[in-house]
N, C-alpha and C positions, 0 to 999 in steps of 0.2 A: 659746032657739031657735037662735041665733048658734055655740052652744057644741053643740048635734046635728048641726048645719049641716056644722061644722067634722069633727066625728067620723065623721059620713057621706063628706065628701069625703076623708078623709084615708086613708079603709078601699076608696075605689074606686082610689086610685093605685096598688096593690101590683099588683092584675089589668091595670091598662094598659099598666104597665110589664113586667110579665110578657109577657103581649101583643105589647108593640113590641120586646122581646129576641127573642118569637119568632118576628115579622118579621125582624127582621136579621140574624138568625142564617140565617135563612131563604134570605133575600138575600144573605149573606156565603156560606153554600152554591153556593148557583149561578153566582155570581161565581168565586170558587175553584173550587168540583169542577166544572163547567163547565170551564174554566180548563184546569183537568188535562188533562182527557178532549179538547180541541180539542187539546193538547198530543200527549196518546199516540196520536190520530188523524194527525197531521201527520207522527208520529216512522217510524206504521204506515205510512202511504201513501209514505214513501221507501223504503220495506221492499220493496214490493210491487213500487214501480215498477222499482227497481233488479234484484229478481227477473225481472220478464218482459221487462227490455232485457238484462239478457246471455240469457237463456233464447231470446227472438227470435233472435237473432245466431247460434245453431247448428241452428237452421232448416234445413238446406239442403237437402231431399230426400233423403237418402241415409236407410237404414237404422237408422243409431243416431242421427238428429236427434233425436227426443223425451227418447232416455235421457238424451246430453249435455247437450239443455240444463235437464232437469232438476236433471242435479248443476252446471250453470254458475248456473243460479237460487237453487241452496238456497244455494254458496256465496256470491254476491253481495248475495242478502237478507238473509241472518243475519250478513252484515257489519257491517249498521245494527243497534242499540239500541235501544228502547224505554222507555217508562215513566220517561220523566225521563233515558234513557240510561242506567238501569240496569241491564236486562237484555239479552239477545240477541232475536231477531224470533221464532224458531223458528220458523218456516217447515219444512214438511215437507213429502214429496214428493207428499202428497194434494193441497197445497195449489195445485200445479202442474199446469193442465189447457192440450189443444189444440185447436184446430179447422181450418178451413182457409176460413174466412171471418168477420167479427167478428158476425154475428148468427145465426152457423151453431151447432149442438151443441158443447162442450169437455166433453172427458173425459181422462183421464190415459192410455187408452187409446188412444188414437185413434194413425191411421195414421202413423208414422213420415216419409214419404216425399209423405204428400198435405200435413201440418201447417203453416200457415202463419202463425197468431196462436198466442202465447203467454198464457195468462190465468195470474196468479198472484194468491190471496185468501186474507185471514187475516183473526181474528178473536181479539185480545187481552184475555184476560178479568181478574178480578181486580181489577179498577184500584179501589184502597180512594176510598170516597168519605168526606172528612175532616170536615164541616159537615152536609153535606144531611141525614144519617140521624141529626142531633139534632134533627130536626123533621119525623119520617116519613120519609123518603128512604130509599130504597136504601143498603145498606152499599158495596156493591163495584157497577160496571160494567162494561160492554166494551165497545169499539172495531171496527169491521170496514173494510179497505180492500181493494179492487182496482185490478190494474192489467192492462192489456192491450197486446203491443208485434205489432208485425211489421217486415218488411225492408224499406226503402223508397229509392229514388234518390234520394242526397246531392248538395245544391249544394257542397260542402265536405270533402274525408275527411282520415283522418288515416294517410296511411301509414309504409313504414319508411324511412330515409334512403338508398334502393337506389335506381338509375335503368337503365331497361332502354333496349338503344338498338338502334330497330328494325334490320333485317338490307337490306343493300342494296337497292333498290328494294319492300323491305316497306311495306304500304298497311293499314289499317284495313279491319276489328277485328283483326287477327291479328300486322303488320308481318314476317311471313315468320316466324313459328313456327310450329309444331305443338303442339296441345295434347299436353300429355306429352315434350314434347322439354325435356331440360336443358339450362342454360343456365350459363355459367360467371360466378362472381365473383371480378374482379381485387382478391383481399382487400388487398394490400398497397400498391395507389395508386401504386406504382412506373411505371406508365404509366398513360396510359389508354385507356379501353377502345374496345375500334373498332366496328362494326356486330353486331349478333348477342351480341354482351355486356353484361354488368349491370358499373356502377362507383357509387361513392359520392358522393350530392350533399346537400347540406345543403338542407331542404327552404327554410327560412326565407332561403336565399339566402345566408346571410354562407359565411364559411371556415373558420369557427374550429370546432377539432380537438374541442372540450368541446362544442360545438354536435351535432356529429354524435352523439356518446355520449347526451348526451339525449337526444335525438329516436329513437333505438333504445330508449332506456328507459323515458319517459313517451309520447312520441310528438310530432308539430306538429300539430296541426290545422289546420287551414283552406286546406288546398293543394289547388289548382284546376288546372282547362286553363288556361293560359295565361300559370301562373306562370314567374318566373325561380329558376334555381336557383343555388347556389353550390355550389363545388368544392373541398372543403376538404386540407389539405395530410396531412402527420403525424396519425395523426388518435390522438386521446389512446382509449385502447381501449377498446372495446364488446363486448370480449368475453362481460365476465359476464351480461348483458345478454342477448347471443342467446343463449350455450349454456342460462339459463335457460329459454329457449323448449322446451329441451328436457328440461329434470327436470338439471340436471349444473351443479353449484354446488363454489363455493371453501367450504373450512371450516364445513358444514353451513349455506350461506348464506339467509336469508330466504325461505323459500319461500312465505309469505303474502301479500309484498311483491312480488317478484318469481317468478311465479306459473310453473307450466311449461303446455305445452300438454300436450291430453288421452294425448298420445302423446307419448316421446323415441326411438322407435326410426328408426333412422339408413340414410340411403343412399348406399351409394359402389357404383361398378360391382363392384366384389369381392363385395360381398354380393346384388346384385341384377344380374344380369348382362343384361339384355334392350338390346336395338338398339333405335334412336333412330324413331319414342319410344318414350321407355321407360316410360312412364306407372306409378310408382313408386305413385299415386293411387289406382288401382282397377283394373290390371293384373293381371296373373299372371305371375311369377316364371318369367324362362323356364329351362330345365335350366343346372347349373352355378350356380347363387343358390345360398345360404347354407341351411342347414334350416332355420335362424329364418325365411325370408325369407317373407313374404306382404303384401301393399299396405296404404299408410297407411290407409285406410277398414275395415281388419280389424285394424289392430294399434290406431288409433283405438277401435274400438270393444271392445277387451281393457280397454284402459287398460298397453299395456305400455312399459316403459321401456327406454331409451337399452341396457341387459342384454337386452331382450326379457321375461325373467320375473326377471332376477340382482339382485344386489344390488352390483355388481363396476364399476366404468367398465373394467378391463381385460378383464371379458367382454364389453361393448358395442365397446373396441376389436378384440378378437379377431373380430368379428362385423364390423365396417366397414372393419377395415385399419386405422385411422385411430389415432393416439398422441396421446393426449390430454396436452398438457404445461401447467404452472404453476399448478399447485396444486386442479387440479377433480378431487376424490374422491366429494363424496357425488352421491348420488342419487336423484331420489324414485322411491319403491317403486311397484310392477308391482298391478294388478289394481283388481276393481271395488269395495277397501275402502283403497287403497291413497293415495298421496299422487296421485296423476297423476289419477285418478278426484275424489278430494278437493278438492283446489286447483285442477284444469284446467280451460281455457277454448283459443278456437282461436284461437291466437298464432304457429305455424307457416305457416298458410294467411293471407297476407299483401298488401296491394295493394302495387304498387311505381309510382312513377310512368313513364309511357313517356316519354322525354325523347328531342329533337333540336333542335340548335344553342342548350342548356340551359335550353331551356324546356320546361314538361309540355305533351303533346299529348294524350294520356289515361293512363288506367288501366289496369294490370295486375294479374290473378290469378294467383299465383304460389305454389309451395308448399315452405319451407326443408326441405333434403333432410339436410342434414347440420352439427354443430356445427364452433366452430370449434377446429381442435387447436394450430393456433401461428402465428406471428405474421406469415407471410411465405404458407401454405399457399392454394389458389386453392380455393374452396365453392362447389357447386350448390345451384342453385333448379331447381324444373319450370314448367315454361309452362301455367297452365290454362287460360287462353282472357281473355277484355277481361273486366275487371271488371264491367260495366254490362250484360251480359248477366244476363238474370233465373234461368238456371240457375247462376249462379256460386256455385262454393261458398266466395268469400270475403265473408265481411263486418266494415267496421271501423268505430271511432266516426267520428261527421263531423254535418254539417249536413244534415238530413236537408228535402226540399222540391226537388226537380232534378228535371226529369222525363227526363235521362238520368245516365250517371255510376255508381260504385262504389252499391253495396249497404251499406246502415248501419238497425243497429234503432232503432225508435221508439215511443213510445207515443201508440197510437190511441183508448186509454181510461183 
């Protein structure tokens, strides 16, 4: 009896153990491809979100807001990785909808000039599942994220290291500008600047010359009313830096890195000839402008470059007056397949801080008119009006929760 005993229990282990392999295989499944898929959701959801916060940011009402920031979306979400950081997000332009309120209709359609949330949503398929489908399971997954941004009043932004200095007995919001009026910058620090001019101040307050070059290139964040500034001397050069702003690089320079705005086409009175203001923004070229000439909100929305359609920096200077010296030849390409459509985002439309007795008092929108061509030459900005106005068409990164203050995107979902 002892010896059937034995032969029966020895014939029931094979099935238990089969059995508990395929519990744990089971379990080692969902532990693992679980695992994954919380992974490729994590990797998707920075896809999305970083889609619909540069996408928010070209917001502005104007006409070409939805196309912009759709190409400012696609290129900032297909920035991020996926799938273990192995692929790109692919993000496509379907995946880019609008609306003008966050529980209102989004569609890819929707009105340019009412849009005020940006939705972006994807849906990553594929993801091999490595355990689970040796015990029934699915072979492959997918992942889905959204993200939803809009503009919102920053306690904090990040502007460029320019300071504007209101105009004698100038008073808020305006400090004696005119929207549309230029404004001169003393590029060379040889003096400084007096009422009515823009000079350079180091946002973070120190002096030093590297300080200011950064802060044109990555930016400072967290500058407020009420900060101190510094005033920096020599200042080690930032050129490549703005002229980037405008598609116009050393030696085929990094233009993925240092990105241009959606536009490089350029304004000096030669090319744009209109009295003060001159509203260079959404003006009309008065007689005696250039052929090329028509307002940044039209050449904005071409995709044209520092050439207007060329491929030349000496036909962008033939077009501005301007002589572009030490070494900037290339340029990115003109149109809506072009690099400036490609790579762009709005880097020209800029806050500056309004500064008196070197502290910020607020915000200013302001919009760079022209690169820089050499090392001593004086460059325009135009006056758009106080940043913290809700029709500005500047917005930049910052701390977003102020309930006045610069315009900065955010996500609301």
């Amino acid at each position: 009896m002892r010896n059937d005993w034995n032969k029966k229990a020895r014939g029931a282990v094979l099935p238990m153990v089969g059995l508990m392999l395929a519990v744990l295989i089971g379990m080692a499944g969902l532990v693992i491809d679980l695992g994954s898929l919380f992974v490729a959701k994590s990797e998707l959801q920075s896809a999305v979100d970083s889609c619909a916060l540069a996408a928010a940011q070209e917001l502005d009402g104007t006409s070409s807001a939805t196309a912009r920031a759709q190409s400012a979306g696609l290129t900032a979400g297909n920035a991020n990785n996926v799938q273990f950081q192995s692929v790109s997000a692919s993000l496509t332009s379907a995946d880019i909808t609008f609306s003008d309120s966050l529980t209102g209709s989004f569609s890819s359609g929707f009105s340019p000039t009412a849009a005020a949330y940006a939705k972006c949503s994807h849906t990553t398929s594929g993801i091999v599942a490595l355990l689970i489908k040796m015990v029934g399971g699915p072979s492959s997954n997918s992942v889905a994220a959204v993200g939803v941004a809009t503009r919102s009043h920053a306690q904090s932004a990040c502007p460029v290291p320019i300071g504007l200095i209101p105009k004698t007995g100038g008073t808020s919001p305006d400090y004696g500008f005119q929207v549309g009026e230029w404004v001169s910058v003393l590029y060379s620090n040889s003096q400084a600047p007096t009422p009515g001019e823009m000079g350079w101040y180091n946002l973070n307050g120190t002096t030093s010359a590297s300080e200011t070059k950064n802060e044109m290139d990555v930016g400072y964040c967290g500058s407020k009313v009420g900060d101190t500034l510094g005033t920096p001397g020599a200042k080690v050069s930032v050129d490549d830096q703005w002229n980037s702003r405008f598609g116009i690089y050393k030696n085929n320079g990094n233009i993925a890195s240092m990105r241009p705005d959606f536009s490089g086409y350029a304004y000096t009175s030669q090319n744009w000839t209109n009295s003060v203001p001159q509203n260079a923004y959404n003006g009309t070229p008065a007689s005696g402008s250039d052929p090329t000439a028509a307002n940044f909100l039209t050449k904005r929305a071409a995709y044209a470059n520092y050439a207007n359609t060329g491929t030349s920096v000496q036909t962008g200077d033939n077009i501005t007056g301007l002589s572009m010296k030490g070494g900037y030849q290339s340029l990115a390409t003109s149109g809506m397949t072009g690099q400036q459509a490609t790579y762009g985002m709005s880097r020209r439309l800029v806050l500056v801080p309004v500064v008196s007795a070197s502290k910020i008092v607020d915000f200013a929108c302001m919009l760079m008119l022209q690169p820089v061509s050499g090392p001593t030459v004086t460059v325009q900005f135009e006056y758009r009006g106080n940043a913290s106005a809700s029709n500005s068409p500047c917005t930049a990164s910052g701390l977003a929760g102020g309930s006045a203050g610069p315009l900065v995107p955010v996500l609301v979902q």
